[in-house]
C-alpha positions as CSV (number, residue, x, y, z in Angstrom):
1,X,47.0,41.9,173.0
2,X,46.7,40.0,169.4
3,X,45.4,41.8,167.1
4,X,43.7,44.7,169.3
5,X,43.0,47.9,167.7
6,X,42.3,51.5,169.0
7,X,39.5,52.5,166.4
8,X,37.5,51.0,163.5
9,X,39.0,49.4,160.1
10,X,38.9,51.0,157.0
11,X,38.0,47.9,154.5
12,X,41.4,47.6,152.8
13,X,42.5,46.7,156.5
14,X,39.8,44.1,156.9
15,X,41.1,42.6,153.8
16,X,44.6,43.1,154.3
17,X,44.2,41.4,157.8
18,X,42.3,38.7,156.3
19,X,44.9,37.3,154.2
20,X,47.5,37.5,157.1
21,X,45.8,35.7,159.5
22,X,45.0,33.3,156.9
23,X,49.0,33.1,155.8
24,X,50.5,33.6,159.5
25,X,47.4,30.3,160.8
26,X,47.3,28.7,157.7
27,X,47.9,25.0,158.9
28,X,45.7,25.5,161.8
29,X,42.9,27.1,160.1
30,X,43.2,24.4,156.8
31,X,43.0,21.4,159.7
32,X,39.9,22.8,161.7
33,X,38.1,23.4,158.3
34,X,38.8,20.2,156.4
35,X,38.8,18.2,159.7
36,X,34.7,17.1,159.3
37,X,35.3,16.3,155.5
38,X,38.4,14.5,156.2
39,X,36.5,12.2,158.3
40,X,34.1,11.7,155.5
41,X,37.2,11.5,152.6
42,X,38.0,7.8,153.1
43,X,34.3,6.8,153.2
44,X,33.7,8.4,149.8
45,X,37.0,6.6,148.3
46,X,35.9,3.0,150.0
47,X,32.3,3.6,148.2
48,X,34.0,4.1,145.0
49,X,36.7,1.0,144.8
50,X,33.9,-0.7,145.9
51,X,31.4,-0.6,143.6
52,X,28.9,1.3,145.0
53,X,29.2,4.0,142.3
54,X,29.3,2.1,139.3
55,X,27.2,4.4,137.4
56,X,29.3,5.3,134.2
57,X,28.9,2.3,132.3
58,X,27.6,3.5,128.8
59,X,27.3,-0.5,128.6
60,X,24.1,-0.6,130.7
61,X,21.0,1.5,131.7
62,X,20.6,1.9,135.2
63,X,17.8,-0.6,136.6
64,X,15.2,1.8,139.0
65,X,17.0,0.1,142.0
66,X,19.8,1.7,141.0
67,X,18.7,5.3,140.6
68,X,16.6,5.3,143.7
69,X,20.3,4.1,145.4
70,X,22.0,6.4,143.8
71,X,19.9,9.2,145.4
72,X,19.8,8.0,148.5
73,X,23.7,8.2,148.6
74,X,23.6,11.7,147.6
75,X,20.2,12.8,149.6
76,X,22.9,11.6,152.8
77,X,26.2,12.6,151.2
78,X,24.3,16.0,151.0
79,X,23.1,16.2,154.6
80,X,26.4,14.9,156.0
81,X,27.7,17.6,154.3
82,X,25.4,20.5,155.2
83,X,26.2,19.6,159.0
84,X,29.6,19.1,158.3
85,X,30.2,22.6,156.6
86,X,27.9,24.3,159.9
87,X,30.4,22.4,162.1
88,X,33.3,23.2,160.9
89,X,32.3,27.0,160.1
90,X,31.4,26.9,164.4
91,X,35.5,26.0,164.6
92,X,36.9,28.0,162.4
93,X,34.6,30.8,163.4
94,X,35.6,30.3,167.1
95,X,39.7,30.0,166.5
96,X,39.4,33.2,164.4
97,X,37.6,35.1,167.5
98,X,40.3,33.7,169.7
99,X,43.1,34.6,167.5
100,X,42.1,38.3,167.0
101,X,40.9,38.4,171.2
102,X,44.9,37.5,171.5
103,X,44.4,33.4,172.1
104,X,45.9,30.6,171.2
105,X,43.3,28.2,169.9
106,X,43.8,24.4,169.5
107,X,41.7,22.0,167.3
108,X,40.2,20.5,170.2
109,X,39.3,23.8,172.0
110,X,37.4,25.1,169.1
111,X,35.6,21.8,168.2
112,X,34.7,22.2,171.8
113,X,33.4,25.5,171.4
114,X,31.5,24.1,168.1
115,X,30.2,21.2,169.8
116,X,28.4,23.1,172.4
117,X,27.1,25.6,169.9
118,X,25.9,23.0,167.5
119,X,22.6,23.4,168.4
120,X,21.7,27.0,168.7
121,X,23.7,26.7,164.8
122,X,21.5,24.5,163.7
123,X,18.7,26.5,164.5
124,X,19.7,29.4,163.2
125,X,21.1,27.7,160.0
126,X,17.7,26.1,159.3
127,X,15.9,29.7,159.7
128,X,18.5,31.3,157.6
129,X,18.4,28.3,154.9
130,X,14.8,29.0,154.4
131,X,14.8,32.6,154.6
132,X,17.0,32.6,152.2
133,X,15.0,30.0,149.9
134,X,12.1,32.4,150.1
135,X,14.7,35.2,148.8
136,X,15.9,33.1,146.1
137,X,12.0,32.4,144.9
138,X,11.2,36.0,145.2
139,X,14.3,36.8,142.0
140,X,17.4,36.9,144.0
141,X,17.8,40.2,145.3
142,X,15.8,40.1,148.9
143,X,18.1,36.8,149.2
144,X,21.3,39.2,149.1
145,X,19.4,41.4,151.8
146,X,19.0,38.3,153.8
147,X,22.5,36.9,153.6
148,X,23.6,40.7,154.7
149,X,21.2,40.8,157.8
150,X,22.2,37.4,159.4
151,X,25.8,36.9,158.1
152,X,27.2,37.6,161.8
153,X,25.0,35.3,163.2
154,X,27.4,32.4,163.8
155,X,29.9,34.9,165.0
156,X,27.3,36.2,167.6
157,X,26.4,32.7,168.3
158,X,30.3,31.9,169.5
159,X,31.7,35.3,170.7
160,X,28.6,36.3,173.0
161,X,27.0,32.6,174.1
162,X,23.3,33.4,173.1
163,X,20.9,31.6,171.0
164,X,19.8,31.4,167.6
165,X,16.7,34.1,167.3
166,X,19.2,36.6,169.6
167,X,22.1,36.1,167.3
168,X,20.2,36.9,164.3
169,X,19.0,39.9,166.2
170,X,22.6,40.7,167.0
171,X,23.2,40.4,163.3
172,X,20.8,42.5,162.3
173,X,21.9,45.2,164.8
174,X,25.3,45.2,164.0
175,X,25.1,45.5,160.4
176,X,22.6,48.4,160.6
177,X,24.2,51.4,158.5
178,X,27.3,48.6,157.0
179,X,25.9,46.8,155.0
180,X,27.8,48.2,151.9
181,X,31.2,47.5,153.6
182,X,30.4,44.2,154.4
183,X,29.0,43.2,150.5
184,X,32.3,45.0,148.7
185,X,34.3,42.5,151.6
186,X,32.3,39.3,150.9
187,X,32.6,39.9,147.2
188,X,36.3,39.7,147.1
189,X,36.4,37.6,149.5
190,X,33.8,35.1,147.3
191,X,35.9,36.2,144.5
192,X,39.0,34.6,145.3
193,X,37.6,31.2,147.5
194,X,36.0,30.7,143.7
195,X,39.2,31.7,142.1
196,X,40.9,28.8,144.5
197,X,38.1,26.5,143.9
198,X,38.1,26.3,140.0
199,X,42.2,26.4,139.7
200,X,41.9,23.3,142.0
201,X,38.4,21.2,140.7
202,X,38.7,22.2,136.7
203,X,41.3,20.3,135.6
204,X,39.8,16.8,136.7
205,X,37.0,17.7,136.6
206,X,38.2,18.3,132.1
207,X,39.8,15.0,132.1
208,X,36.6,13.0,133.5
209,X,34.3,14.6,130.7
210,X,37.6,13.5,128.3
211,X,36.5,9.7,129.8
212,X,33.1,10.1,129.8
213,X,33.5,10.6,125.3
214,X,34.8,7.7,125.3
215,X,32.3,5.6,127.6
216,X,33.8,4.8,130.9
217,X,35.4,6.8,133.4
218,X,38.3,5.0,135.4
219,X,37.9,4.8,138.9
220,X,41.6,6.6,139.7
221,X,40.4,9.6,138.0
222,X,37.1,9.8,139.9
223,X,39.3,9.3,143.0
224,X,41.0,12.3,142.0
225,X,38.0,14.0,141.3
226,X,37.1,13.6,145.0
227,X,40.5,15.0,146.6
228,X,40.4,17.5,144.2
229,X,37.0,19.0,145.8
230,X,37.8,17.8,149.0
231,X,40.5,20.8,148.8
232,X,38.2,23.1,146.2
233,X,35.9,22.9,149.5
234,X,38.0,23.5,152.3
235,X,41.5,25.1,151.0
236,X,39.5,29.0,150.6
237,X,37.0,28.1,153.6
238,X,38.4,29.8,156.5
239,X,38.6,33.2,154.4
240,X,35.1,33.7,154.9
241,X,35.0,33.0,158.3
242,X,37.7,35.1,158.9
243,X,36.4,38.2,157.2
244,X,33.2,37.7,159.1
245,X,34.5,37.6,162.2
246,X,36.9,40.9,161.3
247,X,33.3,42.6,160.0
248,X,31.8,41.3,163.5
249,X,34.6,42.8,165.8
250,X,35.0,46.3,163.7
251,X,31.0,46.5,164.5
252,X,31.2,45.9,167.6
253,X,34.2,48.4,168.0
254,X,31.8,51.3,165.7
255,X,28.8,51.0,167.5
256,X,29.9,49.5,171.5
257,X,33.4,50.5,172.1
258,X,34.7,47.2,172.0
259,X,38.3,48.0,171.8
260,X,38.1,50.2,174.2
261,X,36.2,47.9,176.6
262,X,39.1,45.0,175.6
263,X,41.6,47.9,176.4
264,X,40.1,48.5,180.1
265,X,40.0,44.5,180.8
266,X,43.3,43.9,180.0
267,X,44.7,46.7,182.5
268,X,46.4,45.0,185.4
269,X,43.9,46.0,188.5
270,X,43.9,48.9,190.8
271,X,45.8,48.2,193.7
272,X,46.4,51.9,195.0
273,X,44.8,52.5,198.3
274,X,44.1,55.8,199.9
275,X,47.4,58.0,200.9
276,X,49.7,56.4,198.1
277,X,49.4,59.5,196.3
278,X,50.9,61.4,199.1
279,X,54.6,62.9,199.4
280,X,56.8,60.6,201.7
281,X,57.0,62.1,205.7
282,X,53.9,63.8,204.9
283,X,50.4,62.2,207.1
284,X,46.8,62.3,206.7
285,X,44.9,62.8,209.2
C-alpha cells in the first residue's frame, strides 16, 4: 500500500515524510525536475561560447541593437522558463501522487501525465499569476492568502482529472480550516529549498562580481554561473511538490475519508456467495 495511512498527519509527519521520499526517490525526483531545464542547459552554454552574450566588456557601451537583443533573449529565456517550471512541477507533482498511492512512476509516465494536463495548468497558472500580482500591488499580505487558497491546485488538477477553475475550487475547499498547517509546512519547506539554493548559486555568483572589478568576466566562470543555478533551481524543487501533495492527501483524508476509501479499494473482492457461512452437512432450504 505505499505510504497509506489510517488517519490524518500531524505536521512533524508531513515534514518528516517529506524528506524521506525526497532521500529514498532522490534520482528520480532530481531527473523529472531538472529534465525541462536540462533540455534548455546546452542552449544557454552554446549562446554564451558563442558570442551572443558579450555584454561585459567595460571596453564598449552597448549600441541600442544590442540592448533591445539582449531583452529579447531574456523576455524568451524567461517564458521558456515559466513553462518549463509549470511542466515540470505537472511531473513531479504526478510521481509524488503515485509514490504515496503505492506506484511506481517512470519519467515518461509522469511527463505523460504532465503533457495532458498542460493545459488545464496553464490556465490555472495564468489565473493564479495574476491573482497573485493583484495581491502583491495590494502590500503583500492578500498575496499570502492567495498563494494559501490555490496551492493544491496542481495537485487537484493531476490526482482528480478536472480543469483549472474546479481545481482552484478544490483548493479552496480543501484548505478551508488548514491554512495555518499548510503556511508553518511551506515555510520550512521555503526555508531550506533557499538554504540549498544560496549554498549552491553564492559562491559564483562572488567570484563573477570579483571579475566584473576588474572589467571583464571570463566566459568559463559565466558557464559556471549557469550550472550552478541550473542546480540552485532544480536540486530543492521537488520538496515543494512533495509537501504539497502530502498537504493535499492529509486533506483529503480530514475532510473525505480518503484513507479509508483507499483502504476499501484495495480489499481483494467479495466472492462469498449465499450458504458459505453455513456449518458443513448442514442445508438451506
Amino acid at each position: 500500500m505505499g505510504y497509506l495511512d489510517l488517519g490524518p498527519l500531524k505536521l512533524g509527519e508531513i515534514l518528516d515524510r517529506m524528506f524521506v521520499m525526497y532521500r529514498r526517490n532522490f534520482l528520480l525526483l532530481f531527473s523529472i525536475s531538472e529534465l525541462p531545464f536540462l533540455c534548455l542547459l546546452p542552449l544557454a552554454l552554446v549562446a554564451l561560447f558563442s558570442g551572443s552574450f558579450k555584454i561585459f566588456d567595460a571596453q564598449q557601451v552597448p549600441t541600442p541593437a544590442a540592448v533591445a537583443r539582449i531583452f529579447e533573449l531574456t523576455l524568451a529565456a524567461m517564458i521558456i522558463v515559466i513553462l518549463g517550471s509549470l511542466v515540470s512541477w505537472l511531473a513531479t507533482t504526478a510521481a509524488v501522487w503515485q509514490l504515496q498511492m503505492g506506484g511506481k512512476p517512470t519519467i515518461r509516465k509522469v511527463y505523460r501525465v504532465a503533457w495532458h494536463k498542460f493545459g488545464a495548468g496553464l490556465l490555472a497558472a495564468i489565473i493564479i499569476g495574476a491573482a497573485l500580482f493583484v495581491g502583491y500591488m495590494l502590500l503583500f499580505i492578500p498575496a499570502i492568502f492567495v498563494a494559501l487558497e490555490v496551492c493544491l491546485t496542481l495537485d487537484a488538477i493531476v490526482a482528480e482529472n478536472v480543469g483549472a477553475l474546479k481545481a482552484m475550487s478544490r483548493s479552496h475547499e480543501l484548505i478551508s480550516g488548514y491554512r495555518g498547517r499548510v503556511f508553518v509546512a511551506c515555510l520550512v519547506c521555503y526555508a531550506v529549498s533557499t538554504t540549498v539554493s544560496y549554498a549552491i548559486a553564492i559562491p559564483p555568483l562572488m567570484g563573477m562580481l570579483f571579475y566584473i572589478q576588474s572589467g571583464s568576466v571570463p566566459g568559463w566562470l559565466i558557464a559556471i554561473l549557469i550550472l550552478a543555478y541550473f542546480l540552485a533551481m532544480t536540486l530543492p524543487a521537488p520538496l515543494l511538490a512533495i509537501v504539497l501533495c502530502l498537504i493535499y492527501y492529509d486533506a483529503r483524508v480530514r475532510k473525505e475519508g480518503f484513507d479509508l476509501q483507499r483502504l476499501l479499494d484495495e480489499l481483494p473482492p467479495a466472492t462469498a456467495v449465499a450458504g458459505t457461512n453455513t456449518a458443513p452437512g448442514i442445508a438451506i432450504s
